[in-house]
C-alpha positions, 0 to 999 in steps of 0.5 A: 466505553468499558477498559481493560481496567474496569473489568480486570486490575491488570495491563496483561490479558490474555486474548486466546490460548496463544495470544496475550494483550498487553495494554501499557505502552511503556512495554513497547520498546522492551517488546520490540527491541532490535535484539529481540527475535520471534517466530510467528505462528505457522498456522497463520502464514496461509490466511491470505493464499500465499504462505511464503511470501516473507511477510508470513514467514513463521521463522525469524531465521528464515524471514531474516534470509527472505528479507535481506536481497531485495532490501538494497531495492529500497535504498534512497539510491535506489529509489532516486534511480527509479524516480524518472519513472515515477514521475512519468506515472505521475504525469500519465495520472494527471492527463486521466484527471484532467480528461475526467472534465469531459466525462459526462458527469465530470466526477472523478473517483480519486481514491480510483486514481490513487490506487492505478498510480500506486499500482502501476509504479510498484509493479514496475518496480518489481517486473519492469512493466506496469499493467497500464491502469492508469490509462483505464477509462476513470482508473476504474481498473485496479487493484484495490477491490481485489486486495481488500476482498482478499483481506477480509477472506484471510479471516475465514481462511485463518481458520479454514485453512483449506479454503484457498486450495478450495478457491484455486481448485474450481473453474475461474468461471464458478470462482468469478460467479462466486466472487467477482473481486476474488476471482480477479485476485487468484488471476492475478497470483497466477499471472503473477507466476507466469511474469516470473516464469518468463524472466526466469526462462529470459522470454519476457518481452519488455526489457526493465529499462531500470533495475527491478524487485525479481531481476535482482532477487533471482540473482541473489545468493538465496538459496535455489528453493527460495526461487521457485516460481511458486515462492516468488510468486507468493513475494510478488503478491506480498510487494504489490499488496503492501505496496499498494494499499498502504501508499494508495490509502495514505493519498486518499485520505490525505487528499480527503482531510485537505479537501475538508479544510480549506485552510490547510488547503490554501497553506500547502497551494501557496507553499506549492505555487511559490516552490514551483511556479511552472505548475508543468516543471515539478521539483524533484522528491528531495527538493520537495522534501524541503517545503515543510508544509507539504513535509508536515501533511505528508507526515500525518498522512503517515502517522495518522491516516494509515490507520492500523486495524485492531489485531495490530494497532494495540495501545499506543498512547505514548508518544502515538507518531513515533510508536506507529513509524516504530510498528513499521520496522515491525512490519515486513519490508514496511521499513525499507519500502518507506523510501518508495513510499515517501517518492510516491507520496511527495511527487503525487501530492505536489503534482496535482495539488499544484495542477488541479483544484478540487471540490469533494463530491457526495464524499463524506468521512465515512467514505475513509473512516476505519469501519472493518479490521479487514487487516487493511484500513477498509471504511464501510463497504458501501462507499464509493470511494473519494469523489471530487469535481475538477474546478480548475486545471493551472497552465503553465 
């Protein structure tokens, strides 16, 4: 493998006209101090069809604006208060597990689960109402192929602006002949919009029955501009995506290394079976916060299995555990969504490691290996996803 030192002395290179590369970690916290402020490049905040969303926003001063409402959302108070429904999620994904026993084949798509649990919590957390993915046949509806499509577009759209004006111009029969997977993206940032609309207009018809994202940002001071139905369709898009992937892809990969190495396996079930001998009574995410094998998996799974593509992830040579949680402050709302994260991450794993044995099938690591810098960690684009056999079912 050639390095930047074998070809050039120095740590700085310079990767595009506007773009440097600075190969010394050393240089991290000088960068990306808390006192340090940086506009983002404009002709950027377009490559994944919604340029408003706080994310992409170029202006600090303006994404300083974008971000404050909704960061209370993301408090440890906040999150303990929206838990109950969590874990009702949790509970209705493990019922679609145990059903795929009775499947013909008896193979469950576990990254498929992942992702319609994941997605069905944040966007209940945003709106008040889930899309119900995780009662789909096998989980086989979600969001997953959807964000992923549209991250390996955003390179294309990058440098061709116009192709989303392009895409949301055409008849969605033309779009979905294109592009399946595409088409259901576009349908979901308009469906996106009318949901915010009808809260808007006060004619949704499910009552939050828990604080939500948009309910409390279209009562925020931010400005009457900043709560047009097409911003805050863009900020949905942005809370869903960010959401789902980076959680969903933490599970997936962390059932997966679990599954692989039955030892570490048997740690965290005998951790699991002692903390929670009732495997139907599931402790609470603080509680569970204080078993420190699961604390230390889910740790690496944060640290480790959230791979980071190439045009973020840079050198982190030094000290790479603290550095990757330091690139989340960096990252939009990653920091404060962290709480929500961790409730989704503890709950999800404790509950099936404790309910469920598993044997991995046709799955190897290819299947979650970073293969393409499509933003998001995507493995090779033939994979089928993480697919286990239910072995056993504890009662309790």
């Amino acid at each position: 493998m050639v390095t930047y030192p074998d070809l050039i002395p120095g740590p700085i290179v310079r990767i595009t006209p506007f773009e440097l590369h600075v190969e010394d970690s050393n240089y991290w916290d000088e960068f990306y101090s808390r006192s340090s402020r940086y506009d983002k490049y404009e002709w950027m905040a377009g490559r994944f069809g919604a340029n408003t969303m706080t994310f992409t926003t170029a202006s600090s001063e303006l994404h300083a604006l974008r971000r404050a409402p909704p960061n209370s959302m993301f408090s440890k108070r906040s999150i303990a208060m929206f838990e109950p429904t969590i874990q009702d999620k949790v509970e209705i994904m493990c019922k679609g597990i145990a059903s795929s026993v009775r499947s013909p084949d008896g193979v469950l798509v576990l990254s498929d689960a992942f992702s319609a649990y994941v997605g069905d919590v944040i966007t209940d957390y945003c709106f008040g109402f889930s899309y119900n993915h995780l009662e789909s046949p096998g989980f086989r509806e979600n969001f997953h192929a959807a964000f992923v499509t549209i991250s390996g577009f955003e390179h294309l759209a990058l440098h061709f602006p116009m192709m989303h004006p392009i895409m949301n111009g055409l008849p969605n029969s033309v779009v979905e002949a294109m592009n399946p997977d595409l088409h259901m993206i576009l349908k979901v940032q308009k469906d996106l919009r009318v949901q915010i609309a009808n809260i808007m207009n006060k004619e949704s018809k499910v009552e939050p029955k828990h604080p939500t994202i948009f309910y409390e940002l279209l009562k925020s001071n931010l400005p009457p501009q900043e709560k047009s139905i097409n911003r805050l369709g863009d900020e949905a898009q942005m809370f869903i995506g960010a959401g789902l992937e980076t959680t969903s892809w933490a599970l997936t990969a962390t059932s997966f290394q679990l599954l692989s190495n039955p030892e570490a396996l048997a740690k965290l079930r005998a951790e699991l079976e002692e903390a929670m001998p009732n495997p139907s009574k599931i402790l609470d995410s603080r509680s569970l916060e204080k078993l420190p094998y699961l604390t230390a998996c889910i740790q690496k799974a944060h640290a480790f299995h959230m791979e980071y593509p190439l045009e973020i992830r840079g050198s982190l040579q030094k000290n790479r555990c603290g550095t990757l949680l330091q690139l989340e402050e960096e990252q939009g709302h990653a920091l404060a969504s962290s709480n929500l994260a961790y409730a989704e991450l503890y709950l999800a794993l404790a509950t099936v490691f404790r309910r469920f044995q598993f044997e991995l099938y046709d799955t190897d690591v290819s299947d979650i290996e970073l293969a393409h810098d499509f933003f998001l960690p995507t493995p090779k684009l033939d994979s089928k996803g993480v697919r286990v056999k239910v072995k056993s079912v504890a009662s309790g």
